[in-house]
VMD Tcl script that draws the C-alpha trace (Angstrom):
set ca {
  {0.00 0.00 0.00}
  {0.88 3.55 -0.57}
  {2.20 5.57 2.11}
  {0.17 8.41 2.17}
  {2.32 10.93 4.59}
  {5.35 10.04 1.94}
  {7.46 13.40 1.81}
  {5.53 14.96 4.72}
  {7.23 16.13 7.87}
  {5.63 15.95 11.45}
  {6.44 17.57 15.00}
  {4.50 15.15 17.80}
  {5.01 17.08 20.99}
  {5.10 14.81 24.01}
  {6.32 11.47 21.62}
  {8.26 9.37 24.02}
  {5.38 7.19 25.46}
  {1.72 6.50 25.71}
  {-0.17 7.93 22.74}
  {2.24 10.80 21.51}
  {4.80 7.73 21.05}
  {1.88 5.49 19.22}
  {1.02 8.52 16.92}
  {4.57 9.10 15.99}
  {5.33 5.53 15.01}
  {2.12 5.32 12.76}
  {3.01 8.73 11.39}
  {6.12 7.45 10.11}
  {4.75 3.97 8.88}
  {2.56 6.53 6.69}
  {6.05 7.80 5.43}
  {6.22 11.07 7.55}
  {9.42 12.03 8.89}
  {8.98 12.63 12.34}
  {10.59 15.15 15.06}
  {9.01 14.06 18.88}
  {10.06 15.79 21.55}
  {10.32 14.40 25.06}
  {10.88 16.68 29.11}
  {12.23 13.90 31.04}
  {12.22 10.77 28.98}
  {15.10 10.36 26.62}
  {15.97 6.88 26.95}
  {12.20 6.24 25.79}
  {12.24 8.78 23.67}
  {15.33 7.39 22.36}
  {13.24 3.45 21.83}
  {10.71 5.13 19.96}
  {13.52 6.66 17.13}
  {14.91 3.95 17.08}
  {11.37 2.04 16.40}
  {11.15 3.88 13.50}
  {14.45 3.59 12.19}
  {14.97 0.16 12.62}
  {11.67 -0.05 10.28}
  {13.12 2.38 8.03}
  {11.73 5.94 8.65}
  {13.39 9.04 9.61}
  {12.95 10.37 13.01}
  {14.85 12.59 15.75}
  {13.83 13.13 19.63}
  {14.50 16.88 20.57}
  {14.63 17.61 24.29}
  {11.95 20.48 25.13}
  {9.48 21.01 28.00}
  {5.97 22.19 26.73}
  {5.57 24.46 29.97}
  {8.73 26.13 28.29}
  {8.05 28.91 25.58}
  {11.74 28.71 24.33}
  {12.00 25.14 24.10}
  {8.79 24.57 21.81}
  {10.21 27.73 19.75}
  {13.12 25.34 19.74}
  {11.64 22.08 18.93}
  {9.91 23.89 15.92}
  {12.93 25.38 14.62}
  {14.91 22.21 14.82}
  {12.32 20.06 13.42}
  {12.82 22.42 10.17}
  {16.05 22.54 10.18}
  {16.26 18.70 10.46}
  {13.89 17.66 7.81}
  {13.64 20.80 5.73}
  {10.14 22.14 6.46}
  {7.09 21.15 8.30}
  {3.90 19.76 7.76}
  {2.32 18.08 10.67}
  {2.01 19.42 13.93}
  {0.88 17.13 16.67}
  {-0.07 19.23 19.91}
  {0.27 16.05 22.29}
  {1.94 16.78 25.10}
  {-0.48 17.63 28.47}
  {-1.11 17.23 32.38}
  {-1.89 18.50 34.72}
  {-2.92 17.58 38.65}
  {-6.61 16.12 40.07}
  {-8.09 18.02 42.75}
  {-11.27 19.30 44.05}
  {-11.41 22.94 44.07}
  {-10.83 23.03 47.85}
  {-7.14 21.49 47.70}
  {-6.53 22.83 44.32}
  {-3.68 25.69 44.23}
  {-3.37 28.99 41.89}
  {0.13 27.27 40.73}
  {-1.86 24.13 39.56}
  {-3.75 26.41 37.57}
  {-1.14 27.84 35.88}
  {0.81 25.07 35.67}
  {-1.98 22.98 34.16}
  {-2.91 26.10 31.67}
  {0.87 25.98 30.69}
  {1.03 23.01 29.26}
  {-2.38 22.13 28.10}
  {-3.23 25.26 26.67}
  {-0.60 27.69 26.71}
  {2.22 25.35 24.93}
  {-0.66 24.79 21.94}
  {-0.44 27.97 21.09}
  {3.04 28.71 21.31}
  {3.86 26.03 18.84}
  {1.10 26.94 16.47}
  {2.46 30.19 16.51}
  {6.08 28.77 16.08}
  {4.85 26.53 13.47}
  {2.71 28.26 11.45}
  {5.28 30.16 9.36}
  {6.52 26.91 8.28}
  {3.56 25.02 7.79}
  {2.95 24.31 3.93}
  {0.08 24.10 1.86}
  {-2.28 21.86 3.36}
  {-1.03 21.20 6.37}
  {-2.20 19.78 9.61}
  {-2.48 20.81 13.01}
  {-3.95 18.14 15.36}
  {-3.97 18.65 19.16}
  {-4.87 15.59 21.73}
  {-7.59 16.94 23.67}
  {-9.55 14.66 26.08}
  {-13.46 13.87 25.97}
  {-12.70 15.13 29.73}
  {-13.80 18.97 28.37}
  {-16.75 17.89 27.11}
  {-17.71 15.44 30.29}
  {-16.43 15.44 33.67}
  {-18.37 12.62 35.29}
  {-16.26 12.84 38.45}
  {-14.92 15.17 41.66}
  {-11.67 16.84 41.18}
  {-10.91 17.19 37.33}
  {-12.23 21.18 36.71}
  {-8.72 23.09 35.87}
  {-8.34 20.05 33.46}
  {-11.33 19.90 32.22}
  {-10.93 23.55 31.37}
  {-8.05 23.15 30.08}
  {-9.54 20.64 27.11}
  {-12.65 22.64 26.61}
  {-10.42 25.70 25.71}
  {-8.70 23.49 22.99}
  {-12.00 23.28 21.35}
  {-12.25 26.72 20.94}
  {-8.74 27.81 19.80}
  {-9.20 25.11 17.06}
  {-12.49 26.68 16.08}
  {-10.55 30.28 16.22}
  {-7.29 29.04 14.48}
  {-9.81 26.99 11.58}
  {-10.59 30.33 10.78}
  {-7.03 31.80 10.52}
  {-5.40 29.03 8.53}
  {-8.41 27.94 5.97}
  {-7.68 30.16 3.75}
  {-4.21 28.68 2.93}
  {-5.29 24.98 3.38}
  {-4.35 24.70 6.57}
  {-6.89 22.31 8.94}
  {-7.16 22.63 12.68}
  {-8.23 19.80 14.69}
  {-8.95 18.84 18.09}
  {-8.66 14.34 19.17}
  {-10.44 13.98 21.93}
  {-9.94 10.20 23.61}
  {-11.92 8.63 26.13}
  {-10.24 6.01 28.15}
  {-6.93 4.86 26.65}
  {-4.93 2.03 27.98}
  {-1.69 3.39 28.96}
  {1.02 3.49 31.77}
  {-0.97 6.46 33.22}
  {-4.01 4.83 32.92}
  {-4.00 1.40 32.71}
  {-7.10 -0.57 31.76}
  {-6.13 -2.66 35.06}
  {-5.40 0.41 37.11}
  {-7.40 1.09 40.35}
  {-10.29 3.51 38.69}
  {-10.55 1.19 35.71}
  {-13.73 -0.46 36.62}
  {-15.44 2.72 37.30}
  {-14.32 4.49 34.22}
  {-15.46 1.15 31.86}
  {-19.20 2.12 33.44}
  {-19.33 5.35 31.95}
  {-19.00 4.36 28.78}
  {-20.98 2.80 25.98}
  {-18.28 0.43 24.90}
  {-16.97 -1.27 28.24}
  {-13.23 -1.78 27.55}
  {-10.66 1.19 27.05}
  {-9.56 2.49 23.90}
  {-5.90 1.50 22.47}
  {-2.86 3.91 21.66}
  {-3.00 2.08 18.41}
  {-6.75 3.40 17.83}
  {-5.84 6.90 18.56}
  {-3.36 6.95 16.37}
  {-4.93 5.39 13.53}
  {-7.38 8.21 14.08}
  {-4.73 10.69 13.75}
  {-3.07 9.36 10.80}
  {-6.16 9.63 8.82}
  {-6.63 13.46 10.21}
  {-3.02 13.94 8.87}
  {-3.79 12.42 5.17}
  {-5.30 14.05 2.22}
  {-8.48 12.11 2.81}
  {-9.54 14.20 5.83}
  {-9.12 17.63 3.80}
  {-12.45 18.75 4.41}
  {-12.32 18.32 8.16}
  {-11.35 21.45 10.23}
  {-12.14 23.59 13.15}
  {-13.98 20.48 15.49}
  {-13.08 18.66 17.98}
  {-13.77 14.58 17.12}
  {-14.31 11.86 19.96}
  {-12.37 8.77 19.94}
  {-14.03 7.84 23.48}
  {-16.54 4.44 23.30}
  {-19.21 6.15 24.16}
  {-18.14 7.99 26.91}
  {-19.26 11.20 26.29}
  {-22.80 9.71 25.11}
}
mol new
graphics top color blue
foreach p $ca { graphics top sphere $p radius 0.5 }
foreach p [lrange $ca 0 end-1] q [lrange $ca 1 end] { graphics top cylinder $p $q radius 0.2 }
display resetview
């Protein structure tokens, strides 16, 4: 089959586990080239480069904290310099901490803001000079800012219904060069964070319509097919990937 990312470039913020690292490997088995960038991670971020190597892509791992305004400038800049230009952003990376409103601190607001919100923008805006004709921007939301079915998640909740509305905003800003804006938003997802064995598991699997969590490998399927020319005409929504959660 034809890859159909071949000559494409991606940046997946937040690539060196759990879904960012799942979208970056199927980006490249589409034929992207692929720039992730990793805080604290680089031996992992490291294994997933060298996953895509060892199949034959092209990928690097650039060191840069999304809280950081500098270092996503950076990542941007690299990724382009790297791979020649820029095609694919992936706004991935995200946090933030659980707590009801009466243990929750101004700093976890900011902090949570920072990187869920804040760092979207700042690579957008880093990116979009570079971005070419009919490019992609894709951030990772969570079906969490649509429904919050439990105490303790409202900054982060927040933080993913703002996404919805900066992709609405930025649809309008980059349509006009055939740019799309998109905003993934995944229920349940098996991961090291959230395990489908982990201690909430069984209460989160009864909120849904499909009772099993979602795979990395689903997400990113999803992705890929938001990052190919088949998915041209979608911009400025945000699309559940969530069995049912949100129903």
């Amino acid at each position: 089959m034809a890859q159909q990312l071949a000559g494409r470039v991606a940046l997946v913020t937040g690539g060196s586990r759990g879904i960012g690292a799942g979208v970056a490997i199927r980006l490249a088995r589409e034929g992207a080239a692929v720039a992730l960038t990793y805080a604290n991670s680089p031996d992992r971020a490291a294994e997933v480069v060298r996953t895509i190597t060892e199949a034959g892509g092209r990928a690097v791992a650039i060191k840069a904290d999304s809280a950081s305004e500098a270092e996503v400038i950076a990542s941007v800049a690299q990724t382009v310099t790297e791979f020649g230009g820029l095609d694919i952003l992936v706004n991935n990376a995200g946090g933030g901490r659980w707590a009801t409103i009466d243990q929750a601190s101004l700093a976890d607001f900011d902090q949570t803001f920072a990187v869920n919100v804040r760092a979207v923008f700042v690579a957008v805006k880093a990116a979009e000079p570079h971005l070419r004709e009919g490019g992609r921007i894709i951030t990772i939301g969570s079906i969490n800012g649509d429904r919050i079915p439990v105490p303790g998640g409202a900054i982060y909740a927040a933080t993913k219904a703002a996404l919805d509305g900066l992709t609405k905003g930025l649809a309008r800003d980059l349509g006009p060069r055939g740019i799309t804006v998109t905003n993934v938003q995944p229920g349940p997802v098996d991961t090291e964070l959230n395990p489908a064995d982990g201690p909430i598991a069984d209460t989160m699997r009864g909120f849904m319509a499909l009772p099993r969590y979602g795979s990395v490998e689903e997400v990113a399927s999803f992705v890929a097919y938001l990052a190919g020319p088949e998915s041209s005409f979608i911009t400025g929504t945000s699309l559940d990937i969530d069995g049912g959660y949100g129903a």
